[in-house]
C-alpha positions, 0 to 999 in steps of 0.5 A, spaced: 531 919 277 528 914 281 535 909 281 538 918 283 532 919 289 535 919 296 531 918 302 533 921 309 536 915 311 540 913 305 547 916 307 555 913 306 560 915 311 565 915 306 563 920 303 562 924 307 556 925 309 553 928 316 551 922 321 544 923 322 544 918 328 547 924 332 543 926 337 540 934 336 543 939 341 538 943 342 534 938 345 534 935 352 535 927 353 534 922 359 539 918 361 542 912 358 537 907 363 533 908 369 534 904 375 528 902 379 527 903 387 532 898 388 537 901 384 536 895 378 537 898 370 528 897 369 527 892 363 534 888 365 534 881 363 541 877 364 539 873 358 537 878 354 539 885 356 537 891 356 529 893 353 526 898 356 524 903 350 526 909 354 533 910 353 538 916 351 535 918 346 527 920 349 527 927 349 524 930 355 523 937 352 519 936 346 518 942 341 510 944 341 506 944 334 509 949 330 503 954 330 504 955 338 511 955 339 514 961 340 519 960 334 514 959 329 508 962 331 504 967 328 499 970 332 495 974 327 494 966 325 492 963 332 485 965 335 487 968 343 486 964 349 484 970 353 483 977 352 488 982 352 490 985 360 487 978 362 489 975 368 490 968 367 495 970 361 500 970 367 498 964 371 497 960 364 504 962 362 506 960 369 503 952 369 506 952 362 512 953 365 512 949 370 510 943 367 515 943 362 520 945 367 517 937 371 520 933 364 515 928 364 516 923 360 510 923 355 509 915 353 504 911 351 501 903 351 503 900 344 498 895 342 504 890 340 509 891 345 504 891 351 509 896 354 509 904 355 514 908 350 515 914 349 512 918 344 518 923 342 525 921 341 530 922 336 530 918 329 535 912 329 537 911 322 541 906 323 548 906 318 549 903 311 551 895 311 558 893 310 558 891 303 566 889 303 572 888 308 576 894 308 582 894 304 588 891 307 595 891 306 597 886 302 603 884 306 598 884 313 599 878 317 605 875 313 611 872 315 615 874 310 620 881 310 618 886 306 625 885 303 625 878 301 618 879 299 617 875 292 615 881 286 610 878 282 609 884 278 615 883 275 615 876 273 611 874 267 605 870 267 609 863 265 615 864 270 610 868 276 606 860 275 611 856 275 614 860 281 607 861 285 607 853 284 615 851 287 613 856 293 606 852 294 608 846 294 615 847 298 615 847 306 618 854 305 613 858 303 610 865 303 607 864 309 612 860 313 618 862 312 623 855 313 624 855 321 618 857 324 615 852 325 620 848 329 622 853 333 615 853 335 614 846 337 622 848 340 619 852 344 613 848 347 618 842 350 624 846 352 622 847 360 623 839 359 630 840 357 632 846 362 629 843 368 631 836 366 624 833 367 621 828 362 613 827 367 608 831 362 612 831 356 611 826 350 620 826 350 623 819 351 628 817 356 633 811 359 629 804 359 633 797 361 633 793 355 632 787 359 626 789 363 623 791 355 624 784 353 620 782 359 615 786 358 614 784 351 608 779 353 604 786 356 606 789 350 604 786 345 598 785 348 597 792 349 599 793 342 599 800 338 596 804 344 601 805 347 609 806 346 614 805 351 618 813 353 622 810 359 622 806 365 624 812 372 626 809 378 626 802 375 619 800 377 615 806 373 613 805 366 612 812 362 608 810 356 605 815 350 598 814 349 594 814 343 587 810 346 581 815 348 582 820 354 576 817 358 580 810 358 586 813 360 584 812 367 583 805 366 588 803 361 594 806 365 591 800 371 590 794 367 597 797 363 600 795 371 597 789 372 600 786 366 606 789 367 606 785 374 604 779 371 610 779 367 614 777 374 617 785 373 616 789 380 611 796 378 609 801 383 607 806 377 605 807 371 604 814 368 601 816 360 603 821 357 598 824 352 602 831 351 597 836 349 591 833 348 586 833 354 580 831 351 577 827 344 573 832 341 571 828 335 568 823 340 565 826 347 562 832 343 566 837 342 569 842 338 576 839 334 578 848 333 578 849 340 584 847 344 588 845 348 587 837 346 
């Protein structure tokens, strides 16, 4: 029975259930936030948000005790306040009727807050913690069209194995189908091709062999840095760099200089790196943000 019991705030959704988080119509709510004389939410901290306790869940008209309120009172059980024919009923019941029309807030000091709460608001009970994703198409985010997709359940367990091992280990898989992945590598230099444009691109170009020859001496001393692209206008040198980016700079200057050494007239040297920006695994960086 124990294991059976269900407190008022045990709930499932899925089931059905009335949320008891909804606020009660027969009452009266303040507003989401207040503002302050200057028109600033009170208790609004840029950093931390909002923490003023007296949100839209404050009621404003709270019930009376259940032995007063006209609802549930029983006069035979309450002693009367005045005699009857009394002058003062009328006037009481007037004071009563102003106070209650005002919707003051009844707040009190919270000894651990140090701050004023209120003392009626509407019970939040919160709502049951997800114990598991919900349940999703098994075809969801996957290449692969409905009809081509492979029927396991008709396989049996050898031949389903052997054919979830070939489609595992083949470029053409489930997942992937075969194509896509260079039509999306495609895509990203195709302006290169459409405008007839090499600069910011890692695509090679025309280079004058015996000016390579020439450069061999500035090359080899570079070595696996770089990689010559082409040579634009006879006297630019377009090198893929594969150093840091933070001696890209520098690089790209004594590159020049080592190209001028070897008697070969150089008004400019460009490194291309594609879409890498940055070194994430050497500045402090996060390598799964991009574009690098």
């Amino acid at each position: 029975k124990d294991f059976q019991a269900k407190f008022d705030y045990e709930w499932d959704p899925d089931e059905g259930d009335e949320d008891p988080n909804n606020l009660d119509p027969a009452y009266e709510y303040a507003a989401p936030f207040q503002l302050d004389e200057e028109g600033i939410e009170v208790g609004y901290n840029p950093i931390f948000g909002r923490s003023n306790p007296i949100d839209g869940r404050t009621i404003l008209n709270p019930p009376d005790s259940y032995v007063i309120d006209e609802k549930t009172r029983d006069d035979r059980l309450v002693p009367k306040e005045f005699p009857d024919g009394d002058i003062e009923i009328k006037a009481n019941a007037d004071v009563i009727a102003l106070r209650k029309s005002l919707k003051i807030i009844e707040t009190h000091t919270d000894p651990f807050l140090k701050m004023e709460v209120p003392n009626h608001m509407a019970t939040w009970h919160g709502y049951p913690e997800q114990l598991s994703y919900p349940k999703q198409d098994y075809m969801n985010n996957r290449f692969t069209k409905p009809e081509d997709v492979t029927d396991f359940d008709k396989l049996g367990p050898a031949r389903a194995r052997q054919l979830a091992v070939q489609l595992a280990r083949a470029r053409n898989n489930e997942w992937l189908p075969e194509g896509t992945s260079e039509a999306y590598h495609a895509s990203k230099t195709a302006i290169y091709k459409e405008k007839g444009v090499l600069t910011g691109s890692t695509l090679p170009g025309q280079a004058d062999p015996e000016v390579v020859a020439k450069i061999q001496p500035a090359m080899d001393v570079l070595g696996d840095v770089v990689e010559l692209l082409s040579i634009e206008a006879d006297t630019v040198f377009r090198f893929k760099y594969h150093g840091l980016i933070k001696n890209k700079r520098g690089m790209s200057a004594w590159a020049g200089v080592l190209i001028r050494n070897c008697d070969v007239d150089c008004t400019g040297v460009v490194f291309e790196t594609g879409f890498r920006k940055r070194d994430p695994y050497y500045d402090g960086g996060s390598h799964w943000y991009g574009p690098y």
